[in-house]
N, C-alpha and C positions, 0 to 999 in steps of 0.2 A: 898525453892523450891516452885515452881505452877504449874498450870497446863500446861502451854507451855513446861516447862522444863521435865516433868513427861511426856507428850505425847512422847517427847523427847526420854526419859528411854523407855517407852514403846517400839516405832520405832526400836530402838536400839537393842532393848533385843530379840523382835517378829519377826524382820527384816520385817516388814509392820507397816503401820499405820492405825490405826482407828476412826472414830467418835463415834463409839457407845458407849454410855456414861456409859453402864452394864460394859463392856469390860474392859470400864476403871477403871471403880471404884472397878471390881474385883483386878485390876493390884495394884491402890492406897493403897488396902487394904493388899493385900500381901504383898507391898513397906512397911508397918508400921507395921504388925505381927513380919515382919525378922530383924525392928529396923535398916530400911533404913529412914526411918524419921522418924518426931516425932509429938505426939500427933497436937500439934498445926498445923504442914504441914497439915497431915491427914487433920483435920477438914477444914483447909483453901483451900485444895484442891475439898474435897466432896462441900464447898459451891461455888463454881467457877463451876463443873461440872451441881450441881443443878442451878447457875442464867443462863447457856447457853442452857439446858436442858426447863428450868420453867416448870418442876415436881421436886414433894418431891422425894427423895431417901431416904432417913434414916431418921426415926422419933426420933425425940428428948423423 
């Protein structure tokens, strides 16, 4: 999964879409608590939101 696909999810679930990149990342992060993806999605997706962003979200 990435992030076009997760916007995706998002769309679908919200019945709108968003850019805000909070928005999604709160979405992303609920998608991998409920074990809708997996560690590796997560992380691959938070770093796709931060290069189109270029802010930190989440400190290592």
């Amino acid at each position: 999964m990435n992030l076009k696909e997760m916007k995706g999810k998002f769309e679908q679930f919200k019945n709108y879409s968003t850019e805000d990149h909070l928005e999604l990342l709160a979405f992303v992060k609920k998608a991998y608590v409920m074990n809708d993806i997996t560690i590796r999605q997560y992380r691959e997706i938070v770093k796709e939101i931060q290069e189109e962003t270029e802010e930190p979200i989440v400190r290592n």
